[in-house]
N, C-alpha and C positions, 0 to 999 in steps of 0.2 A: 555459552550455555549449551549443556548437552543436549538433545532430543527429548531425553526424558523429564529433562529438566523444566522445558515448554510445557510438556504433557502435561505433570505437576502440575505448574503455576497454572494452563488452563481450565484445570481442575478445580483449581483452589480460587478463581474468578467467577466459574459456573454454580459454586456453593456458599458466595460472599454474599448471599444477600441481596443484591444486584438488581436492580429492572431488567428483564431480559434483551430491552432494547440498547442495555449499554454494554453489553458483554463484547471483548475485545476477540477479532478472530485473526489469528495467523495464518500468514502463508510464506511460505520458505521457497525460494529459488536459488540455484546451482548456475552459476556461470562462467563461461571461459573470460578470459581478459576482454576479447574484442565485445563483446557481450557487457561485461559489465561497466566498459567505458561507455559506451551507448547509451546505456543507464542511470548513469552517473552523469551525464553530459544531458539527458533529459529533465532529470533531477536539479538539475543545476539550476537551468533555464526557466523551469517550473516555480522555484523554490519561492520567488520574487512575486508569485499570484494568487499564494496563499496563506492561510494564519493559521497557528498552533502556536501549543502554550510549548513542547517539547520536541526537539530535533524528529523524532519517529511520529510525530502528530503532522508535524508540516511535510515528511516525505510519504504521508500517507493520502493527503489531500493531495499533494502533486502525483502520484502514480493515481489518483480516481481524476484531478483531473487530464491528465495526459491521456487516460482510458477513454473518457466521456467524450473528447476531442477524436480519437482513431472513430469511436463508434459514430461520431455524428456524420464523421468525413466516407464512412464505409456505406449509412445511410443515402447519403448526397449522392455516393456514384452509381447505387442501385436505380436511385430516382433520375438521374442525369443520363 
């Protein structure tokens, strides 16, 4: 889907009527191969610790929780 094409649909998500706390937000990333095997191998491992009803619901809980896991471990070596 094109860029603009996101744009749209975001659009057309922000004026569906919606609760605002259900509004979906994107973010796009750009990666070389070694990059996105990294990602894809984080994802992987992830995939097994959490629940969604659709393929982008379950890698979306896996990159918050893989996120919530760096930030606790960044917390710990401040405190350590």
């Amino acid at each position: 889907m094109e860029v603009f094409g996101l744009a749209k649909l975001e659009g057309q998500l922000k004026n569906g009527g919606r609760k605002p706390e259900l509004f979906l937000n994107a973010m796009v990333f750009f990666l070389d191969e070694d990059q996105l095997g990294v990602v894809e191998d984080a994802l992987s491992f992830a995939l097994g610790c959490v629940d969604g009803k659709t393929q982008a619901a379950r890698k979306a809980s896996c990159l918050t929780l893989i996120t919530e896991c760096y930030i606790e471990q960044q917390k710990n070596k401040k405190e350590g």
